[in-house]
TORNULO-176598 format. One record per residue (C-alpha): x, y, z. Coordinates in steps of 0.25 Angstrom, whole numbers, padded with zeros to 4 digits. Layout:
N
atom c1: X	c2: Y	c3: Z $
...
end
This chain:
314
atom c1: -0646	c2: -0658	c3: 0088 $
atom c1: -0637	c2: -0666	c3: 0081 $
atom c1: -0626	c2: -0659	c3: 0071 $
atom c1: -0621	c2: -0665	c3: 0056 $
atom c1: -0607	c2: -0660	c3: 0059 $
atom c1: -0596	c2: -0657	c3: 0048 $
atom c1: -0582	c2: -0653	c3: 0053 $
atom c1: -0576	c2: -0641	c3: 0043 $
atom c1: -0560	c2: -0640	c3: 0043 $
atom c1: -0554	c2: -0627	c3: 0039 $
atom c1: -0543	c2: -0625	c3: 0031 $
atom c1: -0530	c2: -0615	c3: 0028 $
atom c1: -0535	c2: -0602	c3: 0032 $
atom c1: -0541	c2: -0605	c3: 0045 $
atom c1: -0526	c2: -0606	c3: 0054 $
atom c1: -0525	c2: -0596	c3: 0064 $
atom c1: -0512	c2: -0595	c3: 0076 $
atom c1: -0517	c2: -0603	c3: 0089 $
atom c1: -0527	c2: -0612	c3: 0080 $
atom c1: -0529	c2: -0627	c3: 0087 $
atom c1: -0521	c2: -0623	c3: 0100 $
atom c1: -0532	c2: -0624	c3: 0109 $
atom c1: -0536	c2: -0636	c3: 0102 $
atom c1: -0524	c2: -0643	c3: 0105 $
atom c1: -0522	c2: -0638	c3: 0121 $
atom c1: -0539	c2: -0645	c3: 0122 $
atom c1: -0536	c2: -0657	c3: 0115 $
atom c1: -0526	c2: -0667	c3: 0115 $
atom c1: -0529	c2: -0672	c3: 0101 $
atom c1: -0530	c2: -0660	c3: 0095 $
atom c1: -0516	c2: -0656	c3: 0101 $
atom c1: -0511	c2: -0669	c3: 0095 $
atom c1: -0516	c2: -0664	c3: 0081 $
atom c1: -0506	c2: -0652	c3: 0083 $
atom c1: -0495	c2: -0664	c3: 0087 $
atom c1: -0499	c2: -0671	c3: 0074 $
atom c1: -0498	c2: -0661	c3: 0066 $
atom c1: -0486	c2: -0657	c3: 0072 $
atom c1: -0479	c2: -0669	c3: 0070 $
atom c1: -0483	c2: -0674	c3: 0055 $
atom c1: -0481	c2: -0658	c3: 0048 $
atom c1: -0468	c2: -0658	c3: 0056 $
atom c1: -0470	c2: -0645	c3: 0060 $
atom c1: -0478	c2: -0637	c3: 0071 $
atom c1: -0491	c2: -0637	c3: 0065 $
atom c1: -0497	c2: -0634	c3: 0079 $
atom c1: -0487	c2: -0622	c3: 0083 $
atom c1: -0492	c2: -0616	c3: 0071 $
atom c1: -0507	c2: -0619	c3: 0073 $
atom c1: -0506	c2: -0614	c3: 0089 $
atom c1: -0493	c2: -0602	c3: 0088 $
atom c1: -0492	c2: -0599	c3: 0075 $
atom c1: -0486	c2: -0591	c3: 0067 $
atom c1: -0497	c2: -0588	c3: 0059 $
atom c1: -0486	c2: -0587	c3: 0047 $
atom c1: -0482	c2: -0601	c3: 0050 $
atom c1: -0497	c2: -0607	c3: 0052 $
atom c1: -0502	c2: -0600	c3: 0038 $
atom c1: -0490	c2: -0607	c3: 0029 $
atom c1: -0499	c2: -0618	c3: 0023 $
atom c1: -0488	c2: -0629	c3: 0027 $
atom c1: -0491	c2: -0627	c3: 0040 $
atom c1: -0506	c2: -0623	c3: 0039 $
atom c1: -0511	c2: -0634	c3: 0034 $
atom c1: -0508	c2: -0642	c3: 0045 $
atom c1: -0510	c2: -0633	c3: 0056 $
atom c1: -0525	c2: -0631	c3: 0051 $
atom c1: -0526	c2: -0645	c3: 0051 $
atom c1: -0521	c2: -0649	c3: 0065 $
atom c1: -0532	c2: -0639	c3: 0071 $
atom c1: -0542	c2: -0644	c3: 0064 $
atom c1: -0538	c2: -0659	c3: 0067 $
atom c1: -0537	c2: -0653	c3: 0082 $
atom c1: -0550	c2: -0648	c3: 0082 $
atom c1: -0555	c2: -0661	c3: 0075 $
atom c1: -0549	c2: -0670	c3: 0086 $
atom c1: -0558	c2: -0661	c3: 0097 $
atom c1: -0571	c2: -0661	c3: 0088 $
atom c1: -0569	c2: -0676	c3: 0088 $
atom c1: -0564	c2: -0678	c3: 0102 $
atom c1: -0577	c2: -0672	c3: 0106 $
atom c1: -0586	c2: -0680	c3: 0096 $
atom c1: -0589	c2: -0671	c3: 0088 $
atom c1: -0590	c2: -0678	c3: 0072 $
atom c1: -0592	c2: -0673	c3: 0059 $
atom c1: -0604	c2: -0679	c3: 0048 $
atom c1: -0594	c2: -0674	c3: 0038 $
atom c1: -0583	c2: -0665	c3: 0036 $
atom c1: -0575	c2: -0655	c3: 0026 $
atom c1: -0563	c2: -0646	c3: 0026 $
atom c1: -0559	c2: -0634	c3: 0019 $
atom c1: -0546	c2: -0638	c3: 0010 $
atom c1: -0536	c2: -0640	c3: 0021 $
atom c1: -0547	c2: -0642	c3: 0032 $
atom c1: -0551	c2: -0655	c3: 0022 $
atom c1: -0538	c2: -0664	c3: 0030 $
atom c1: -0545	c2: -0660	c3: 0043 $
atom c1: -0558	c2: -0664	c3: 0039 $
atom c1: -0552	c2: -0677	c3: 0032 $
atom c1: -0547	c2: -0680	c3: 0047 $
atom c1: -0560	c2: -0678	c3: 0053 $
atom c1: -0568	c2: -0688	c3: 0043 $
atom c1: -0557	c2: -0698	c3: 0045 $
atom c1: -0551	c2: -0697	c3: 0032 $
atom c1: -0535	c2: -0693	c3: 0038 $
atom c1: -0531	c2: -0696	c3: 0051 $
atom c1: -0524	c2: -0684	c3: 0057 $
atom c1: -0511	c2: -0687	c3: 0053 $
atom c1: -0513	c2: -0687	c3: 0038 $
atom c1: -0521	c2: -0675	c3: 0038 $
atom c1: -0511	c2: -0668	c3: 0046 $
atom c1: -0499	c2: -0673	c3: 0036 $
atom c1: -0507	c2: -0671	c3: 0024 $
atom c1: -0510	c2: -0655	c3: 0027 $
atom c1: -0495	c2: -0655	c3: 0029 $
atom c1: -0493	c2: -0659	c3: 0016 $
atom c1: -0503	c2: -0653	c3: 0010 $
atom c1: -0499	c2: -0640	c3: 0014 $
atom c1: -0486	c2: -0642	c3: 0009 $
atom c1: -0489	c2: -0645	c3: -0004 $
atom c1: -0497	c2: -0633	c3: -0006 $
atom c1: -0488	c2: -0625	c3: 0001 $
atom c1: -0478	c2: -0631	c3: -0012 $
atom c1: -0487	c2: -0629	c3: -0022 $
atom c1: -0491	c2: -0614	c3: -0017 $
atom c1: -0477	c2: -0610	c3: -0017 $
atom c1: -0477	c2: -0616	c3: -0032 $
atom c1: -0488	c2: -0610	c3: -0037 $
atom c1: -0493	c2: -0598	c3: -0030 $
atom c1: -0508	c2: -0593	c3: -0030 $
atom c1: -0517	c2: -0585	c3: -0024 $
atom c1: -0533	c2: -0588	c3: -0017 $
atom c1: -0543	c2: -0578	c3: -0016 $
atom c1: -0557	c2: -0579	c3: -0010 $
atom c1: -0568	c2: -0575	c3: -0017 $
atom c1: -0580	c2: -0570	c3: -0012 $
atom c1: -0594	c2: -0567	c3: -0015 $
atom c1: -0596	c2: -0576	c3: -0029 $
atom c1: -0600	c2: -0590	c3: -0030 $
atom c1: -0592	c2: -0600	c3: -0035 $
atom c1: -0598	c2: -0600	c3: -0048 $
atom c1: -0593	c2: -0585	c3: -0052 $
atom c1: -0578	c2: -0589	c3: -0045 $
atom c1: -0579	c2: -0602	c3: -0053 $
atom c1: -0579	c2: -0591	c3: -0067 $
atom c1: -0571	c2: -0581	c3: -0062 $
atom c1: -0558	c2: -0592	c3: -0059 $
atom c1: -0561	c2: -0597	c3: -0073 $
atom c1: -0562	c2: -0582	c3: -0077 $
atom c1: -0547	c2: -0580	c3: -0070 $
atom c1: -0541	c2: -0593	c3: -0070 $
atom c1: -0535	c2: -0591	c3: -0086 $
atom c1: -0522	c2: -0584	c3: -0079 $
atom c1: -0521	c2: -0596	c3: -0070 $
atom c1: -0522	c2: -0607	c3: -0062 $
atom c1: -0536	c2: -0601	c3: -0052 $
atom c1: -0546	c2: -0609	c3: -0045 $
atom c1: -0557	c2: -0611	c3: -0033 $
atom c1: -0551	c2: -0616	c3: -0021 $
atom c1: -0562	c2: -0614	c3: -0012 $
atom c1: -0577	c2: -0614	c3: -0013 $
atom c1: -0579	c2: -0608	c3: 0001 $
atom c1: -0594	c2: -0602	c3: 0000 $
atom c1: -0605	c2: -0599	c3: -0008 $
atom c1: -0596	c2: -0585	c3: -0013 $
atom c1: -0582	c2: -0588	c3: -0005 $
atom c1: -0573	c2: -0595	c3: -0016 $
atom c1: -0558	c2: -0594	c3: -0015 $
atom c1: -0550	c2: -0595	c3: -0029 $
atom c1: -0535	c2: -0602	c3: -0029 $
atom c1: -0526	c2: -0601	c3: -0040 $
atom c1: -0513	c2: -0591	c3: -0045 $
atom c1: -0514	c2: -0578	c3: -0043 $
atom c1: -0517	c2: -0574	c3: -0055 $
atom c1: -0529	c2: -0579	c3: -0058 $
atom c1: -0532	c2: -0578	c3: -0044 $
atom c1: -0531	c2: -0563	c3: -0043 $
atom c1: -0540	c2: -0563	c3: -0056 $
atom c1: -0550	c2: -0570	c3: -0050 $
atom c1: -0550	c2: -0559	c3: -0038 $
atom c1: -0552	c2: -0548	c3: -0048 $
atom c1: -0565	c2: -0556	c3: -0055 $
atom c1: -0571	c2: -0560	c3: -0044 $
atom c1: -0572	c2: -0545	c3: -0038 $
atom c1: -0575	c2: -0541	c3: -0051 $
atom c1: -0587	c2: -0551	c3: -0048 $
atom c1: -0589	c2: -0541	c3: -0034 $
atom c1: -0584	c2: -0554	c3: -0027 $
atom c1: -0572	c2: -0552	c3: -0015 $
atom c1: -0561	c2: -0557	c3: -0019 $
atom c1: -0550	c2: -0560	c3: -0007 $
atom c1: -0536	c2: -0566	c3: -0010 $
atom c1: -0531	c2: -0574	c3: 0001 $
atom c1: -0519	c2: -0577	c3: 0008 $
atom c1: -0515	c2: -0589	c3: 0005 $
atom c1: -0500	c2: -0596	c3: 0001 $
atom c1: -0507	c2: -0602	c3: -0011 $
atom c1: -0518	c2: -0606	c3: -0021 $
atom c1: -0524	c2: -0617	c3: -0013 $
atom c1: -0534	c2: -0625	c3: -0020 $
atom c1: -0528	c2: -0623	c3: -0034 $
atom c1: -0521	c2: -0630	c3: -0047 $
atom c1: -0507	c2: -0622	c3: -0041 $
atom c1: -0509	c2: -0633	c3: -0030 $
atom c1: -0511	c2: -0645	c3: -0040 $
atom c1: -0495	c2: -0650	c3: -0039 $
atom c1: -0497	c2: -0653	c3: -0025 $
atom c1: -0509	c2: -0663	c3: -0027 $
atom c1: -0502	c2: -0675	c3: -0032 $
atom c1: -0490	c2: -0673	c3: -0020 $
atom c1: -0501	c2: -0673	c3: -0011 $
atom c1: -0510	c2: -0684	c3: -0015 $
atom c1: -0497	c2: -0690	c3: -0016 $
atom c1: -0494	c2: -0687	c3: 0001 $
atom c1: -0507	c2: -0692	c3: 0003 $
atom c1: -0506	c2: -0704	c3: -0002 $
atom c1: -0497	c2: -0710	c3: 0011 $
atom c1: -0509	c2: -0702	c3: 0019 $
atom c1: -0523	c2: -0713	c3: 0023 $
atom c1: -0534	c2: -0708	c3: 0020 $
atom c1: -0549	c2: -0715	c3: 0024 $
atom c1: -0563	c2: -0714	c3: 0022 $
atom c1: -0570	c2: -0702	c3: 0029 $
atom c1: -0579	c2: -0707	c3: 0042 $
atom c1: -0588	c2: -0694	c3: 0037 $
atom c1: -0588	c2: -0687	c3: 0026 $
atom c1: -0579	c2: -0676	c3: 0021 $
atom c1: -0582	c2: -0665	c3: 0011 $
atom c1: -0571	c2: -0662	c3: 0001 $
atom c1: -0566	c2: -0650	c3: -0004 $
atom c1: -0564	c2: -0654	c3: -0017 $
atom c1: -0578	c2: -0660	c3: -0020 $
atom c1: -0587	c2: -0656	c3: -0008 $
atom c1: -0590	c2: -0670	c3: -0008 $
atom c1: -0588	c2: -0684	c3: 0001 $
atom c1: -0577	c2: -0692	c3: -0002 $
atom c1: -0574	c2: -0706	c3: 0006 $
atom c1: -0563	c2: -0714	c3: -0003 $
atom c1: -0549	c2: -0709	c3: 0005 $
atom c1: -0541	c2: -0709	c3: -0012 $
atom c1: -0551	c2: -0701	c3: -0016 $
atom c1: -0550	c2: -0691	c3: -0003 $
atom c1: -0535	c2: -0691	c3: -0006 $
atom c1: -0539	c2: -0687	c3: -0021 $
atom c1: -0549	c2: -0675	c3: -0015 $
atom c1: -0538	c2: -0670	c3: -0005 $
atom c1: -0527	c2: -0671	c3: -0016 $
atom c1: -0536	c2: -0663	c3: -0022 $
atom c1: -0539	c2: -0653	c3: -0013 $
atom c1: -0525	c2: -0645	c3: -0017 $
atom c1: -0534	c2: -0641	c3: -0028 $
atom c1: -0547	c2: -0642	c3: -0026 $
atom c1: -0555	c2: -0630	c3: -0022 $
atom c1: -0563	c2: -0632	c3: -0008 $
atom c1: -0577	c2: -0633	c3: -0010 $
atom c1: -0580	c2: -0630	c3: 0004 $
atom c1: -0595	c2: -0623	c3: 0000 $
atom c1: -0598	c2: -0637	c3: -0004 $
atom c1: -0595	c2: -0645	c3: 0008 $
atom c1: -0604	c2: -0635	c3: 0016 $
atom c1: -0616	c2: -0635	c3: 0008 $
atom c1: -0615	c2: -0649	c3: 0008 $
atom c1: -0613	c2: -0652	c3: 0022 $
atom c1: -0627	c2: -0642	c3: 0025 $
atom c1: -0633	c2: -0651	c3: 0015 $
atom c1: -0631	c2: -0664	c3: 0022 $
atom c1: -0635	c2: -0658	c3: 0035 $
atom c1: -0623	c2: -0656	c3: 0041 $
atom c1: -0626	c2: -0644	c3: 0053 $
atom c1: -0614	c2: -0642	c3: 0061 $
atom c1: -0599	c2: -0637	c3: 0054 $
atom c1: -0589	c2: -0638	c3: 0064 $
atom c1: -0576	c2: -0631	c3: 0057 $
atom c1: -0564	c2: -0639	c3: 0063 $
atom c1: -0552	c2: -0631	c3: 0065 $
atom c1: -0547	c2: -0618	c3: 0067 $
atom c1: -0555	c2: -0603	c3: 0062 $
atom c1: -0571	c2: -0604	c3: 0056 $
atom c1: -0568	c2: -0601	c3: 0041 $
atom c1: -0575	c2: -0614	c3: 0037 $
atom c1: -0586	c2: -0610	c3: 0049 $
atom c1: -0587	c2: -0597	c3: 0040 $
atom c1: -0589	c2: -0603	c3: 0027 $
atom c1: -0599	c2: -0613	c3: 0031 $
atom c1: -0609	c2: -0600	c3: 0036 $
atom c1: -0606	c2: -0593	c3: 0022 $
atom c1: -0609	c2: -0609	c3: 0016 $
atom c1: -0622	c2: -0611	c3: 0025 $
atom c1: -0636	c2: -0605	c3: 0022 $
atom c1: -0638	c2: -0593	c3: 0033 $
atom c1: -0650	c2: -0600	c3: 0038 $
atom c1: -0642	c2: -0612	c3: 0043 $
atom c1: -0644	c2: -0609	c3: 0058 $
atom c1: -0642	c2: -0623	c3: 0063 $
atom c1: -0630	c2: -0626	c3: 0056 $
atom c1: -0617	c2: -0626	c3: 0067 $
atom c1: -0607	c2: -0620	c3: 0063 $
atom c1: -0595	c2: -0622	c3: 0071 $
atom c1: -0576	c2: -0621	c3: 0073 $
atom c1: -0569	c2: -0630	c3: 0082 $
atom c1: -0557	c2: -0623	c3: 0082 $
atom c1: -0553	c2: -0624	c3: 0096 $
atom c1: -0558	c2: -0630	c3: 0109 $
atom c1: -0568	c2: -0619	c3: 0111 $
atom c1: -0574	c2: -0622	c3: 0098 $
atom c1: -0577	c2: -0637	c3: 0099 $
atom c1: -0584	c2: -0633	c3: 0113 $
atom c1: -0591	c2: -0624	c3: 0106 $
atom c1: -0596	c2: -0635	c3: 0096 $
atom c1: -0598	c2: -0645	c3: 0105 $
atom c1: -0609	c2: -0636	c3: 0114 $
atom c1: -0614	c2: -0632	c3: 0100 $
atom c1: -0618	c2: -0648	c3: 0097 $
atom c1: -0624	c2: -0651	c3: 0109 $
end
């Protein structure tokens, strides 16, 4: 049986001490990943991706890269062992791996442009702090009225469309926290999370024009397959206005439901999550119809992981 393939690429969240050392004592390429990334943040990306401390790997400077590199690592086995997506998507940071893996960046740029990225917001959370928090049980309509509700003491708004009833709101603490008492007013859970800033807010927007700025000495090309973006759950193949969407990102909630109802539709039957953990694995099963028994579902993490798929694909 032949498989329609997309390659899923996690984001902040999914790090964990010892993540992409296995990856990198397998294969050469994926160890010259960690050498990259190494080299181009100026810092050891991969002592923190293979030691630690998890203090140190969680600061979003350093995590943003690091999360990268072992996705990168991973993707340099998958397609050592000719294993290649129809399409492909990532969730907010995940979004520079998956530009990599459609041929959009080469390694380099990615890995420099999470640096930066993660600088700037790193900035811009230390000038304008907030708060996320998920909520749970409410579709996005009922969310979508209780931030307008809650959003007149401040800036408040959806960063991430996760599933049907798993929205995360973004925004000062405030209106954030007043969001949290509606929704279980609403008999939804309401869980804040720990996170260094409001990701995916307007408390991010001084940072867009310094990063499309930085992204403009960074080539981009047209996709060899297609990409879902965040922002628009949609295709995009012109690279200025991929620089635009990723730009935009900074402030764009993640309509990661979207891209997953999307890919079932266009047949895709295999969703290989690159990179380290299964929290995209576990949101695609929450996404899916429960009848979906033919429908792969699959991490390469690690070495054991991609020889788990590839006996899956025979």
């Amino acid at each position: 049986m032949t498989r329609k393939i997309a390659f899923l690429f996690p984001g902040q969240g999914s790090q964990y001490v010892g993540m992409g050392l296995h990856m990198a004592e397998t294969f050469q390429e994926a160890k010259e990943v960690f050498e990259q990334a190494d080299e181009i943040c100026r810092k050891p990306i991969s002592r923190f991706c293979f030691e630690g401390p998890m203090e140190e790997l969680t600061l979003t400077v350093n995590l943003q890269p690091a999360v990268t590199a072992v996705s990168l690592s991973c993707l340099a086995a998958l397609l050592q062992a000719g294993i290649r997506p129809e399409v492909v998507a990532g969730h907010s940071l995940g979004e520079y791996a998956a530009l990599v893996a459609a041929g959009v960046l080469s390694r380099e740029g990615a890995l420099a442009l999470v640096q930066k990225r993660g600088e700037l917001m790193h900035r811009e959370a230390l000038a304008h702090p907030g708060a996320m928090a998920a909520i749970i049980g409410l579709p996005i309509e009922e969310v979508r009225m209780i931030v307008d509700e809650a959003r007149d003491t401040g800036v408040l708004g959806i960063a991430n469309h996760n599933t049907a009833e798993q929205i995360v709101i973004t925004g000062e603490r405030d209106p954030v926290s007043r969001a949290v008492v509606l929704a279980k007013e609403r008999k939804a859970r309401a869980v804040p999370l720990k996170v260094s800033g409001a990701w995916h807010s307007r408390l991010m927007e001084n940072a867009v024009k310094d990063f499309r700025s930085f992204m403009e000495d960074v080539s981009f090309s047209e996709p060899r397959c297609p990409v879902l973006f965040n922002a628009t759950a949609e295709e995009e193949t012109d690279p200025r206005k991929i620089k635009d969407l990723m730009a935009n990102q900074l402030i764009s909630p993640v309509r990661w439901y979207d891209i997953i109802l999307r890919m079932h539709r266009e047949g895709i039957d295999a969703f290989v999550e690159v990179g380290p953990k299964n929290v995209l694995s576990g949101l695609v099963k929450k996404i899916l119809p429960p009848d979906q028994e033919d429908i792969l579902l699959h991490n390469v993490g690690d070495p054991k992981g991609l020889h788990s798929l590839l006996d899956a694909l025979k």
